[in-house]
C-alpha positions in Angstrom: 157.3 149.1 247.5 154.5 151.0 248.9 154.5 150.9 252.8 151.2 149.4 254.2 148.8 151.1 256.7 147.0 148.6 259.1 143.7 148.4 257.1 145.8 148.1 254.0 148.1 145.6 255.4 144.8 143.4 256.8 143.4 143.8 253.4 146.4 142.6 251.8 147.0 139.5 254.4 143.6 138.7 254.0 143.4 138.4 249.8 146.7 136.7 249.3 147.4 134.3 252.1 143.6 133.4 252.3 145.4 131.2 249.6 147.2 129.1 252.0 143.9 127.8 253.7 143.7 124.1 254.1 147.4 123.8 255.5 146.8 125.2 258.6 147.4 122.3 260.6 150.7 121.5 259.4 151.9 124.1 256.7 152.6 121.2 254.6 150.5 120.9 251.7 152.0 124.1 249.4 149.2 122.4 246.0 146.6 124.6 248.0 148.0 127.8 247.9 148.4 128.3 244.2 149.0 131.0 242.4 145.5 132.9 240.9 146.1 131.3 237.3 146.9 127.8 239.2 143.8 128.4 240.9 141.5 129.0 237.7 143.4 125.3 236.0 142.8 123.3 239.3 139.7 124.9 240.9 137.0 122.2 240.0 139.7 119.1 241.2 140.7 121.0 244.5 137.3 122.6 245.5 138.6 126.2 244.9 137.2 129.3 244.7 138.5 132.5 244.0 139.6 132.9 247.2 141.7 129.5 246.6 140.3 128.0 249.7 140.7 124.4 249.2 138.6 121.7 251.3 139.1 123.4 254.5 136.3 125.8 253.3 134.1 123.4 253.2 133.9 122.5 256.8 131.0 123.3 258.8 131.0 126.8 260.1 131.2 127.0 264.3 129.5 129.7 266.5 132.6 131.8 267.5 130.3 133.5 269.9 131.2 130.3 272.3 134.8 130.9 272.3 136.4 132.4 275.3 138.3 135.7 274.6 141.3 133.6 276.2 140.8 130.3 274.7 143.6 129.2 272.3 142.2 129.1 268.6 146.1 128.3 267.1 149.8 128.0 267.7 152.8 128.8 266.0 155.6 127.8 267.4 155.3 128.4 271.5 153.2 131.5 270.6 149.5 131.2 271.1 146.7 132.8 269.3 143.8 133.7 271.4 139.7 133.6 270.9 139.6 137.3 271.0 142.2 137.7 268.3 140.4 135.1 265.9 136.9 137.2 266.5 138.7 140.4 265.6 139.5 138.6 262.5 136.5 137.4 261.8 134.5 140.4 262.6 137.0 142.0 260.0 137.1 139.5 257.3 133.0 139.5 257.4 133.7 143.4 256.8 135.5 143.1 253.7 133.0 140.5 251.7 130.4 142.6 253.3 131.5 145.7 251.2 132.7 143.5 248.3 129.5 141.4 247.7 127.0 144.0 249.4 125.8 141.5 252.1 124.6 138.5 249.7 125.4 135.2 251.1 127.5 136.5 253.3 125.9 133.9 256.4 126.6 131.0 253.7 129.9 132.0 253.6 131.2 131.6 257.5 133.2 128.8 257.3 135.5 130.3 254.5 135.5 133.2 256.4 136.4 132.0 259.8 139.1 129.8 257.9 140.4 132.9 256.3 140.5 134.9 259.3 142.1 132.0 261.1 144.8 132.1 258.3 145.2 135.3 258.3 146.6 135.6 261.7 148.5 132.4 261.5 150.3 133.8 258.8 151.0 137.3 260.2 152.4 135.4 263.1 154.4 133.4 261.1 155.9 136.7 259.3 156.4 138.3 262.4 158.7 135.5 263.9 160.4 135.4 260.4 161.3 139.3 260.8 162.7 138.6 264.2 164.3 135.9 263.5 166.4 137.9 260.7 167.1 140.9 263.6 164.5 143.4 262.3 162.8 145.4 264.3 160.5 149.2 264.5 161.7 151.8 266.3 159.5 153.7 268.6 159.5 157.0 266.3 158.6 155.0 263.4 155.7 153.6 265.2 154.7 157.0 266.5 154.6 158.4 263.2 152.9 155.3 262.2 150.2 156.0 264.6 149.9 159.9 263.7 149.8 159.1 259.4 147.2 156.4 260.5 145.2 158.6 262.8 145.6 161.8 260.6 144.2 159.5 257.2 141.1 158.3 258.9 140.1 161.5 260.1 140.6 163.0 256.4 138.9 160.0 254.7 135.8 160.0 256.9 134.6 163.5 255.8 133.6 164.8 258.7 132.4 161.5 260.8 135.5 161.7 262.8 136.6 164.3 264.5 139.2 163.4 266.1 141.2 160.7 267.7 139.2 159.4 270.4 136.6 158.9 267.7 138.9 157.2 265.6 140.1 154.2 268.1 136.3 153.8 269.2 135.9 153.3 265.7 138.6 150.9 264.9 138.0 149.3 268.7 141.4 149.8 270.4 143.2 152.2 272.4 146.2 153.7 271.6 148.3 151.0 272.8 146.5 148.4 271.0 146.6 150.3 267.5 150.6 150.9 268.4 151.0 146.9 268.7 149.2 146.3 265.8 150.7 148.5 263.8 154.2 147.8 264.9 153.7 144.6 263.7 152.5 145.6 260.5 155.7 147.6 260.3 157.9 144.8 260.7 155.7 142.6 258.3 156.6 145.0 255.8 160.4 145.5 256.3 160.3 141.7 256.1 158.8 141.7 252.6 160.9 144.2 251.7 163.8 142.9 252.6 162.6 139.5 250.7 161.0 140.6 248.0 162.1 141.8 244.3 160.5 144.5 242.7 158.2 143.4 239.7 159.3 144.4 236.4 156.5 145.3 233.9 157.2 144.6 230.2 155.7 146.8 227.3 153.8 143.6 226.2 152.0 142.7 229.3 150.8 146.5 229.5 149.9 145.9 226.1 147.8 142.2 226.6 146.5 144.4 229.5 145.4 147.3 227.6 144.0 145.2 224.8 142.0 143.0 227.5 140.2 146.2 228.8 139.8 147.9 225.2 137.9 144.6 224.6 136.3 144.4 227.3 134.8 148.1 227.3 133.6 147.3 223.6 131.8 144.1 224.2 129.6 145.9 227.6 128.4 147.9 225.1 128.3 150.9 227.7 129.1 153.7 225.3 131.6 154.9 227.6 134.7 155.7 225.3 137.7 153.4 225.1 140.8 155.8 226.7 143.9 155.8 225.2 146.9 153.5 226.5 148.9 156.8 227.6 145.7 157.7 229.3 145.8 154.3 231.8 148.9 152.9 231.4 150.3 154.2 234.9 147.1 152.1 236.2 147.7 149.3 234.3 151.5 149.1 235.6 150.5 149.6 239.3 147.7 146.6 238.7 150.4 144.4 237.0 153.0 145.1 240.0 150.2 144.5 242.4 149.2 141.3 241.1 152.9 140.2 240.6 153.7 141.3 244.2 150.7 138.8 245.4 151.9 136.3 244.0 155.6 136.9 245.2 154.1 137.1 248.6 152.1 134.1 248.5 154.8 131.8 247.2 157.1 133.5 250.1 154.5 132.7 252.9 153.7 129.2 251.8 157.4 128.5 251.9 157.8 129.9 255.5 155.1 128.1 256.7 156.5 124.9 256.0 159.5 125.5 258.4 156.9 126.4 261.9 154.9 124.0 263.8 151.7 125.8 263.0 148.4 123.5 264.9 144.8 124.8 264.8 142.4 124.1 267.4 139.1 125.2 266.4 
């Protein structure tokens, strides 16, 4: 499997276990978190979107400006998650449906975003134990070079905006030892999926159901753009198949951990 930066890693967190909102409280209550297709048979009955937020999204949204950087949003276990954490996550779910939906509705959307963002760092917490709890752990060279492949990609990808890395952490809004923690846990999140995860196998007929959806697809827009060949896309289509087969591994995984910690929200 692929090995996950930190904005790939929060991207990730944040569009598959945004599927286990509405068990927050007590991780018990595994119906919400269905799988995508499970989502599209049950969504009118359950309330869900395609985010597969269940009722929980329909709760009133609260000014997270009033929370105290040190008051306690959530706990899993003993570990507490702080105010400034959950604003973090906030600030960077907003992000995401802000460059996914252009801005549109995002301020009707708050409370499924606060309840994803408070999910999101429930469940990284809940990983995180997991991973210790099975003896893994990051080494400080792999963190290092973590922080160097992290720093070195951001500068490449801004073209020019960033110059270097000062510019980059007062982009991202953390110093180096804040990036370093964060991306040590993202580390350890993904030797724990790898360790627990299979790879997805890809059969000739999905890629073909695949290829013959977006064949059909391209002739009904009526674009005039021409139909490529299956050789032509068929690495794409496999990494899309894998991808959607390795969220749903993931969210099944998650759910089931969750239902083993004392997880309590407080906002």
């Amino acid at each position: 499997m692929k090995k996950f930066l930190t904005a790939i890693l929060i991207v990730m967190l944040t569009a598959f276990l945004a599927a286990c909102s509405g068990d927050s409280d007590e991780g018990d209550n595994p119906e919400e978190g269905q799988e995508e297709d499970g989502q599209e048979e049950n969504g009118e009955e359950e309330g869900q979107g395609e985010e597969g937020q269940g009722e929980e999204a329909q709760q009133e949204a609260i000014n997270v400006d009033e929370i105290e950087s040190d008051e306690v949003v959530a706990t899993v276990n003993d570990t507490e998650i702080l105010g400034e954490e959950f604003k973090s996550s906030v600030d960077r779910v907003t992000q995401m449906y802000q460059q996914q939906l252009g801005g549109q509705g995002i301020d009707q959307m708050q409370a499924q975003i606060q309840q994803q963002a408070l999910d999101q760092l429930i469940n990284r917490e809940v990983i995180k134990q997991e991973a210790q709890s099975q003896d893994l752990s990051v080494s400080d060279e792999e963190i290092s070079e973590e922080y160097d492949n992290q720093i070195n990609g951001l500068i490449e990808q801004s073209q020019g905006e960033f110059e270097d890395e000062e510019q980059v952490l007062e982009q991202v809004g953390m110093n180096e030892e804040e990036l370093k923690d964060s991306l040590q846990t993202d580390l350890l999140i993904q030797k724990y999926l790898d360790e627990n995860l299979e790879e997805p196998e890809v059969t000739d007929e999905e890629i073909q159901e695949q290829y013959d959806n977006m064949k059909a697809q391209m002739e009904e827009s009526e674009s005039g753009e021409e139909v490529p060949s299956l050789e032509e896309v068929e690495d794409s289509i496999v990494q899309q198949i894998q991808s959607q087969k390795q969220g749903q591994q993931q969210q099944e995984l998650i759910q089931n951990l969750r239902e083993d910690y004392e997880i309590e929200t407080l906002v």
